[in-house]
C-alpha positions as CSV (number, residue, x, y, z in Angstrom):
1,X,0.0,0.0,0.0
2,X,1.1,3.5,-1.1
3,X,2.0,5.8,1.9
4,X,1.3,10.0,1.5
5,X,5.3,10.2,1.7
6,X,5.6,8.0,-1.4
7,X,3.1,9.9,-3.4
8,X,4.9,13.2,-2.8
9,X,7.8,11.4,-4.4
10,X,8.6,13.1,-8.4
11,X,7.0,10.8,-10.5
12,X,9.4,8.4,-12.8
13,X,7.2,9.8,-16.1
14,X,7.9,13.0,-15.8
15,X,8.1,14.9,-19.6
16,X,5.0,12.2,-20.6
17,X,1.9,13.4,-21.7
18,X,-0.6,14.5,-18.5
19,X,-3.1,11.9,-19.5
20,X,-0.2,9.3,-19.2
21,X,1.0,11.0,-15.9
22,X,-2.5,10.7,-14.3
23,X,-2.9,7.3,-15.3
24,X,0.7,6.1,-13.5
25,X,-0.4,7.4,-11.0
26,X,-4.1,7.4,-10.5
27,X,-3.9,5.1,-7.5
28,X,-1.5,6.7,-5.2
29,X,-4.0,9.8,-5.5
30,X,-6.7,10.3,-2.8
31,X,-10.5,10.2,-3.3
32,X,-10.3,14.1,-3.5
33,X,-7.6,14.0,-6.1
34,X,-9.0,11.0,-7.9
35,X,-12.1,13.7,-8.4
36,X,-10.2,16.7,-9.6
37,X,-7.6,13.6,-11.6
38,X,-11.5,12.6,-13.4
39,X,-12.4,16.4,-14.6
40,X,-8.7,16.7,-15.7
41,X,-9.1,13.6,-18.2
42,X,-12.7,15.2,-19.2
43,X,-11.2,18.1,-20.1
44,X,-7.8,17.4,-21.8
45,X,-8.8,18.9,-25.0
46,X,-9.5,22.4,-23.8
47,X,-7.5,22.0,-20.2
48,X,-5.5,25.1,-20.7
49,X,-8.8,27.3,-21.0
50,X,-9.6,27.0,-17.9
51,X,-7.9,28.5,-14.4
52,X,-7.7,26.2,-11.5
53,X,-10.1,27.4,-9.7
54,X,-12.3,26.8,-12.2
55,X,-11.3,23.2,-12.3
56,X,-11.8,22.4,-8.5
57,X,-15.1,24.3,-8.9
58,X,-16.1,21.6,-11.7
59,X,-14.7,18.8,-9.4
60,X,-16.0,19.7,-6.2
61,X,-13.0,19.8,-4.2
62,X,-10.8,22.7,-2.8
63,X,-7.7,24.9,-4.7
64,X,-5.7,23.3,-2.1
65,X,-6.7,19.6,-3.2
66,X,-6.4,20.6,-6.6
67,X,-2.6,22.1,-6.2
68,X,-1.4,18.9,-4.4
69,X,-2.6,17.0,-7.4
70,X,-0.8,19.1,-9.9
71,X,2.3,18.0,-7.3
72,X,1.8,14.9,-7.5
73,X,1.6,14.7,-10.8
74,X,5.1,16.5,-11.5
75,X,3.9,19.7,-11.8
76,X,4.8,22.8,-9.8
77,X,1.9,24.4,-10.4
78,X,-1.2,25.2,-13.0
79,X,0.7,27.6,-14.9
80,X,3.4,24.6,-15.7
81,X,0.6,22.7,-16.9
82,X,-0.5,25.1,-19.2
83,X,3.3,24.7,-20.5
84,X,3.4,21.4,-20.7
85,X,0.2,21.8,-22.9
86,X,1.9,24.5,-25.0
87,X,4.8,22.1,-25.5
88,X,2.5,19.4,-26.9
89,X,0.6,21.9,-29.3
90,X,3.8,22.9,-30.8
91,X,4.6,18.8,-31.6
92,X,1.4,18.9,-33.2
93,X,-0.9,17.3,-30.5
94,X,-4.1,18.8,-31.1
95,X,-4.8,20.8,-27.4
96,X,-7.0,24.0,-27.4
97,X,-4.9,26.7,-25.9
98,X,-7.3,30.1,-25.5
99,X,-10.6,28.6,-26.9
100,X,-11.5,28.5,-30.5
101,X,-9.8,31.2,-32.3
102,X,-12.5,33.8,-34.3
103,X,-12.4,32.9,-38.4
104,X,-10.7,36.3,-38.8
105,X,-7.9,34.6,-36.6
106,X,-7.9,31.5,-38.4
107,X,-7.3,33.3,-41.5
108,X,-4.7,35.3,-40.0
109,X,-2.9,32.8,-39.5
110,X,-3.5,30.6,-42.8
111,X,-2.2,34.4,-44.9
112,X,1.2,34.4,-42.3
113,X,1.8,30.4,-43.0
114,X,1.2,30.9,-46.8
115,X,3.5,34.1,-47.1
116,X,6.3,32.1,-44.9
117,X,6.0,29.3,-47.0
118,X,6.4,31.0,-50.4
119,X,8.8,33.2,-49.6
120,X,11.0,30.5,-48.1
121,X,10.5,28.2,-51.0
122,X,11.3,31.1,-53.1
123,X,11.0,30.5,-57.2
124,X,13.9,28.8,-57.3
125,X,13.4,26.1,-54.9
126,X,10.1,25.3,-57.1
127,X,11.8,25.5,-59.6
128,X,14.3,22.9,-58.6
129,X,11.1,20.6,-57.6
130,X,9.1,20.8,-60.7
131,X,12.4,20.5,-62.8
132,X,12.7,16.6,-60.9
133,X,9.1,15.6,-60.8
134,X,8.9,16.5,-65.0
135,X,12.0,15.0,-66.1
136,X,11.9,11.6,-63.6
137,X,11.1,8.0,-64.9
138,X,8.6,7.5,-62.0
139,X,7.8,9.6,-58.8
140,X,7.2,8.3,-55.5
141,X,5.4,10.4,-53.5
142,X,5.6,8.8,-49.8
143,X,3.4,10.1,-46.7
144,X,2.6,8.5,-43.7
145,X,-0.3,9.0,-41.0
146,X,-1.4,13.1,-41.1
147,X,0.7,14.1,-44.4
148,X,-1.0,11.2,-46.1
149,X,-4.1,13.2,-47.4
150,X,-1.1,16.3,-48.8
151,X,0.7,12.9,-50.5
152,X,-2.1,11.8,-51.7
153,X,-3.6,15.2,-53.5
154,X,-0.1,15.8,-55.2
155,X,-0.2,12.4,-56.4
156,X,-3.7,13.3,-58.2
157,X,-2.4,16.4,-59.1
158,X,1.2,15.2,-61.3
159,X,-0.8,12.6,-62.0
160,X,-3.0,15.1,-64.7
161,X,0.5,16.3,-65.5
162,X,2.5,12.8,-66.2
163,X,2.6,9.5,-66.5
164,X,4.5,6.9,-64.0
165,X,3.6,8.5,-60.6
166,X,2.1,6.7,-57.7
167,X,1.8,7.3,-54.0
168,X,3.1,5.4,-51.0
169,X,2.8,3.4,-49.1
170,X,-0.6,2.0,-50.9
171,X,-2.6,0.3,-48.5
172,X,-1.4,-3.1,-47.2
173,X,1.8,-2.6,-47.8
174,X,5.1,-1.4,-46.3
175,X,7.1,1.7,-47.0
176,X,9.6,-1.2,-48.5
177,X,7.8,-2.5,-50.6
178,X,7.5,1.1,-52.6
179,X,10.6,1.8,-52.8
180,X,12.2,-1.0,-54.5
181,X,14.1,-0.7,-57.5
182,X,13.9,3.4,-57.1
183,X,17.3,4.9,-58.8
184,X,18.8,7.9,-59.6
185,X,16.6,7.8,-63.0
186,X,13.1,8.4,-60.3
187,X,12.3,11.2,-57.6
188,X,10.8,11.0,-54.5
189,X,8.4,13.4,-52.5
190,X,8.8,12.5,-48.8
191,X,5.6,14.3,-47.0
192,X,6.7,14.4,-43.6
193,X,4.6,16.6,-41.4
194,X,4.6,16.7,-37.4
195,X,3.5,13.8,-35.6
196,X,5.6,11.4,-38.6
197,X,6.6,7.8,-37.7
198,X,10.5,7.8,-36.4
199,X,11.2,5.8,-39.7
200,X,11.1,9.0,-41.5
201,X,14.7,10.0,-40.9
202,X,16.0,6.5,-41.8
203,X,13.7,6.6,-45.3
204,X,15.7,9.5,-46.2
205,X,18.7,7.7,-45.7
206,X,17.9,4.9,-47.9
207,X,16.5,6.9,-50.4
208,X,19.7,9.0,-50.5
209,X,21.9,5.7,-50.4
210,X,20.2,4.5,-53.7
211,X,20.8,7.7,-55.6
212,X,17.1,9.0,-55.9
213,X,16.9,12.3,-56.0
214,X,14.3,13.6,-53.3
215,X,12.1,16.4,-52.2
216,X,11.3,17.0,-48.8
217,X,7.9,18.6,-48.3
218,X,7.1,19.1,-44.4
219,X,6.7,21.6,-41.5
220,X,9.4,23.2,-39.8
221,X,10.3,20.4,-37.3
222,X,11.7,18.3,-40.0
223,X,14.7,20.7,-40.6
224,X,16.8,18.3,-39.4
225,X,15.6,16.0,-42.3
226,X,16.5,18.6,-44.9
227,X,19.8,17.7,-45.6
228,X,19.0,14.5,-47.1
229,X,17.0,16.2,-49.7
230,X,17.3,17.7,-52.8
231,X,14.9,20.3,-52.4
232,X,13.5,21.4,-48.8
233,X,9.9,23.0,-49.3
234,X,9.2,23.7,-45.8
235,X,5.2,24.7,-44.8
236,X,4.4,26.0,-41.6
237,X,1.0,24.6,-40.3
238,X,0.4,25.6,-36.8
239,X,-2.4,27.8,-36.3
240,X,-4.2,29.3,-32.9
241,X,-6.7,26.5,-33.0
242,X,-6.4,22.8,-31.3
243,X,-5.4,20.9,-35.1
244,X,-3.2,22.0,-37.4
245,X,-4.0,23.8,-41.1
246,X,-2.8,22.5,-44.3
247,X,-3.7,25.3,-46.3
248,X,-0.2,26.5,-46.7
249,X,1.3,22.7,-47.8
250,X,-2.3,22.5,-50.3
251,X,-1.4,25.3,-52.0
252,X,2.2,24.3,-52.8
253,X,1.0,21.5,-54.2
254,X,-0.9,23.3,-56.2
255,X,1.5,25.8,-57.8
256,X,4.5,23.2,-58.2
257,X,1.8,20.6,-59.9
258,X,1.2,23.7,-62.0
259,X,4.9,23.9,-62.8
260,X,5.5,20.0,-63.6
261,X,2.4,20.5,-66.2
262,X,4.4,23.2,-67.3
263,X,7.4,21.3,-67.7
264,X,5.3,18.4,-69.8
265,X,4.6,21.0,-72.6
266,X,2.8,19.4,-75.3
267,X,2.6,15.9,-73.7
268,X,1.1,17.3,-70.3
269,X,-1.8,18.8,-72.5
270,X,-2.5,16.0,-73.9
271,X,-2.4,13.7,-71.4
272,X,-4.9,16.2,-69.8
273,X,-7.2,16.4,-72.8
274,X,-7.2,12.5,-72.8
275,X,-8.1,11.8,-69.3
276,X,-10.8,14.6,-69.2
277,X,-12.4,12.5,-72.7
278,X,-12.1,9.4,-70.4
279,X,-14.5,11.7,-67.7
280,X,-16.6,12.4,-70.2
281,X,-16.6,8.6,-71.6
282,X,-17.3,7.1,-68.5
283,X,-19.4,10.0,-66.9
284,X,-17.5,9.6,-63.8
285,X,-17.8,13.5,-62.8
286,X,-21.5,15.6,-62.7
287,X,-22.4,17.5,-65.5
288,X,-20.7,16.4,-68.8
């Protein structure tokens, strides 16, 4: 049985998560802490809205129960918490900060992401890009978990462009399996936003060990990825809101598809004429 002088003791998972940290140690907690512990987990997503009297108010228990289970739980005091929920909106962890932001605020922040992400791409960098994608044998482009849905769309989109471009990993199948028999004669597109697998880094490796030439299309906490690529087209995503915005990584794939089809000249036109017959043929979209 746990004694009071043990449970003052710094927990051993301090740095984890604070639903992990109540959960290691929901039972050295008292029945008074176990209550305020219980509004804590209800509220996780919007935690840092709140002020802690508030949350022994919506527990029924007093500030002074509700500061010893901060303690307990690693914490000095509320404000830490609210910076160790800051912390885990910056990895991407989706944690509402100062309640939903306004639309005019969301859009604030969509315009500053797009103009950091064009002007740090700059026209050369997409240049560089759509110069690989248009002149490789095949394209790979390769996104995991949350970039998936970005992966997928600039697949789509080259695909209108070119020929010989697929996306990866398709499902039921390993990253390996894509990448076999890539060359210096291919490209890659590694989508690697925030929250990525911890393969990512050693994907890069083996894509720069076989020679293929590769763009890196992520947020700025793959940085550190950057020097394995070719081309770094980096898209800040974080917003005032709990999730992430992609608007600024959509839009890049917008403008360098644009480029590729560029690139294709005469061929890129009519491969775009012939799939839009092929629409037409099989009346696969409304109104033709």
């Amino acid at each position: 049985m746990s004694t009071r002088s043990e449970a003052n003791q710094a927990p051993a998972d301090v740095g984890a998560p604070i639903d992990q940290r109540i959960a290691s140690r929901y039972g050295d907690l008292s029945p008074q802490e176990r209550r305020a512990a219980d509004v804590l987990m209800a509220h996780l997503d919007d935690l840092a809205t709140y002020r802690a009297a508030e949350l022994a108010d919506l527990a029924g228990v007093s500030k002074a129960t509700m500061s010893r289970l901060f303690r307990h739980l690693g914490y000095d005091d509320f404000s830490e918490v609210r910076e160790h929920l800051r912390s885990l909106r910056g990895r991407g962890v989706p944690v509402t900060l100062d309640g939903a932001p306004s639309l005019a605020a969301h859009l604030e922040h969509d315009v500053a992401n797009l103009q950091r992400a064009m002007s740090g791409i700059g026209e050369a960098g997409l240049d560089a890009a759509a110069d690989l994608l248009a002149t490789a044998r095949t394209v790979v482009v390769l996104g995991q978990r949350n970039s998936y849905p970005v992966a997928l769309h600039l697949r789509q989109q080259l695909g209108q462009a070119r020929g010989g471009v697929s996306v990866a990993p398709a499902p039921g199948q390993s990253v390996s399996d894509e990448l076999i028999g890539l060359d210096d004669q291919d490209a890659a597109v590694v989508v690697a936003f925030r929250r990525r697998p911890a393969t990512t880094a050693g994907i890069m490796a083996l894509l720069a060990d076989r020679g293929v030439p590769t763009i890196l299309l992520a947020d700025p906490s793959a940085r550190s990825l950057a020097s394995g690529a070719c081309v770094w087209l980096e898209c800040p995503l974080s917003t005032a809101s709990a999730f992430d915005s992609y608007a600024a990584a959509m839009s890049v794939v917008a403008v360098l598809a644009d480029r590729v089809l560029d690139r294709s000249g005469r061929e890129g036109e009519e491969r775009v004429t012939a799939i839009d017959a092929s629409y037409r043929d099989l009346t696969e979209i409304e109104g033709r």
